[in-house]
N, C-alpha and C positions, 0 to 999 in steps of 0.2 A: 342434626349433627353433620357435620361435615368429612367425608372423608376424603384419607390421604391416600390416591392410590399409587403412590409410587414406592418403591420399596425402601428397602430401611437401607440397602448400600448410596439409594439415591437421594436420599434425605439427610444420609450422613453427610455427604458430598454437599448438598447446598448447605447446609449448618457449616463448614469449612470455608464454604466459598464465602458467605455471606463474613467471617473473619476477616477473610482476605480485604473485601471490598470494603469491610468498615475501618480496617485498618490497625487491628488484632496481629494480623500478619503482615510484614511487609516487607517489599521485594527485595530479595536476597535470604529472607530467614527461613533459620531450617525448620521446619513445621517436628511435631512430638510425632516418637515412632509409633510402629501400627498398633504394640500394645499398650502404651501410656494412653495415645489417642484413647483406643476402645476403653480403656479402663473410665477414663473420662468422660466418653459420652454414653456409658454403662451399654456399649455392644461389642460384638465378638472382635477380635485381631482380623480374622476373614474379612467381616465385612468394611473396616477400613480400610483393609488392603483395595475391596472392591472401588469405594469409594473415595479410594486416593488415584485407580488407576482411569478412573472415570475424568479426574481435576486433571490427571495430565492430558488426556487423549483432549478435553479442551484448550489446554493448556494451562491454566491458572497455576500449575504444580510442574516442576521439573525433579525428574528421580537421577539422582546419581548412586547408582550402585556400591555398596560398601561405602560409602556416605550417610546418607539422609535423602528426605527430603525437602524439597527448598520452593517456596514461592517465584514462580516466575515474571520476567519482566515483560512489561507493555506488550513491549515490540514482539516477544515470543508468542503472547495471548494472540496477538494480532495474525500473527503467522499460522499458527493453527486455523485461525476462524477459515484465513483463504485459501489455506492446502486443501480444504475441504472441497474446493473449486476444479472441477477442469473445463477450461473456458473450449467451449463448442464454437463452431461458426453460429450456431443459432445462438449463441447466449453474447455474441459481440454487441449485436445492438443495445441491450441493457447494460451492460460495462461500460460501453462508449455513452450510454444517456448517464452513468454515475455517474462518470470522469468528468463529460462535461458542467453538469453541476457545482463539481469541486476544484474545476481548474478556472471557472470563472470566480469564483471566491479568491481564489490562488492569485490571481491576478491583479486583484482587489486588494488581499494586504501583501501582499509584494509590493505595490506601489507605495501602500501608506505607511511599510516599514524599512526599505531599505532606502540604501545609500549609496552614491553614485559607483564606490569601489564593486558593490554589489553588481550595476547596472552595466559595469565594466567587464564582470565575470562572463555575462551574459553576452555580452558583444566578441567575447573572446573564443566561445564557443557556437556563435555564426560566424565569425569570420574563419575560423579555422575548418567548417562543414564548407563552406565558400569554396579556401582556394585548395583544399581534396578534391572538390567538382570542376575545378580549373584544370586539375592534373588527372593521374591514374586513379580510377577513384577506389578506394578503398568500404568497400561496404561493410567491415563490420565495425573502423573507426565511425562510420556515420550512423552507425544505429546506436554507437555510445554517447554521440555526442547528442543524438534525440533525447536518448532516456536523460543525457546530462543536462540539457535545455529544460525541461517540463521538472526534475528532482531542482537544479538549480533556485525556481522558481517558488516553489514549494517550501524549501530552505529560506529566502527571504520573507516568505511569509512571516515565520517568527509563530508558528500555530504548530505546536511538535506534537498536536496529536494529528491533523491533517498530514505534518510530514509522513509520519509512522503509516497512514492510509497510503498514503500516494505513489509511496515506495513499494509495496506489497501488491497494492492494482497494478502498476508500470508492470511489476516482475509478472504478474499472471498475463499480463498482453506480449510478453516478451516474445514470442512464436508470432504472434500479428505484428508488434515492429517490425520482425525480419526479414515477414515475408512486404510486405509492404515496401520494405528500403525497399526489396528486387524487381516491384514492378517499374515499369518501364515510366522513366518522368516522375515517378513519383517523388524520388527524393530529391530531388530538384526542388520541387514544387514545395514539399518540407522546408525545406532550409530559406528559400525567398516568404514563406507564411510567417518561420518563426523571427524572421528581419523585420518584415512589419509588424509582431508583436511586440519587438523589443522598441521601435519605433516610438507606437503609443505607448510602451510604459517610461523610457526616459522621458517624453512629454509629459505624463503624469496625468495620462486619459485616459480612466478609467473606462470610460464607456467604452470607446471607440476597443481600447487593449481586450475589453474583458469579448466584444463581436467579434472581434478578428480572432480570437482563439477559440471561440465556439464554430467560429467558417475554419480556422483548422482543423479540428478535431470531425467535423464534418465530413471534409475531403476525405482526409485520411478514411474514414468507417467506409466512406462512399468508393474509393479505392478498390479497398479489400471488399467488399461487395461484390464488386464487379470482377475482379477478379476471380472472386469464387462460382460465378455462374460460368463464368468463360471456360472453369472446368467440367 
């Protein structure tokens, strides 16, 4: 015989979750309060209470007070997963080997989905990182127009669960953009990488667009590397 050794608050919680994900619940709906639930799956109001506050701290459940409770969406689930996150200097390396993974895909259907207005956005947001480096530069427009280059990209993809990753990874490296714009040369070096990506992706070369973004993403890690021993 098999046993269950988790407890009955956490068993009730997956019995809920597994609703949600088969589609019993869905997003938006207010889920049955703590004593109908317990009546229903013949256990205490307590322990649903435990087992509801368990589905939010994952996220799959949002509470509004003097409401209900309410199935939550994607993007919240998703949010929870990497609040759980605080990005060390030791843990950049394996973020930076995610990232590049999914921004070579990125790359990939961005080419085989968008359309030149698309590939227009894209040049509008190097040209304008450009001529900021031309004049006074403005470093926190250039760390918008980073994260807006790499989200842009992710957008054409037309893959809105990669979107929902790609947004939430960028926001946990937000403190490594920053510091990164400030090294010296760096973001120079940024903005002429992300010219030649956009190069081969109006060509519609995958190979060459998907190298050149993994030799960006390089740099950059390689960068902030180096900058952190110099401390």
């Amino acid at each position: 015989m098999q046993i269950n050794r988790k407890g009955i608050s956490e068993q009730v919680a997956d019995s809920i979750k597994r609703r949600i994900q088969n589609g019993e619940y869905k997003v938006g709906d207010k889920i049955p309060g703590e004593r109908e639930m317990g009546t229903e799956l013949s256990v205490s109001r307590n322990t649903v209470r435990e087992a509801y506050k368990i589905l939010e701290a994952y996220g799959y459940l949002t509470v509004k007070h003097g409401i209900g409770v309410f199935v939550a969406s994607p993007e919240h689930l998703i949010q929870k997963m990497t609040e759980a996150f605080f990005v060390t200097s030791d843990q950049i390396k394996d973020f930076f080997a995610v990232r590049k993974i999914l921004e070579e895909w990125t790359v990939k259907w961005a080419i085989e989905n968008s359309c030149d207005d698309q590939f227009n956005e894209l040049e509008q947001i190097v040209n304008e990182a450009k001529d900021i480096l031309a004049g006074e530069i403005d470093y926190n427009r250039l760390a918008e127009l980073d994260h807006k280059f790499h989200i842009t990209l992710a957008n054409n993809s037309k893959n809105e669960v990669l979107v929902r990753i790609m947004n939430f990874l960028i926001d946990l490296l937000s403190e490594s953009r920053n510091k990164s714009i400030q090294i010296p040369g760096r973001v120079k070096q940024s903005v002429q990488e992300h010219a030649k990506i956009l190069q081969a992706i109006k060509q519609k070369n995958i190979t060459v667009a998907q190298q050149l973004m993994k030799d960006h993403l390089d740099s950059v890690e390689h960068s902030l590397s180096n900058a952190s021993n110099v401390k």
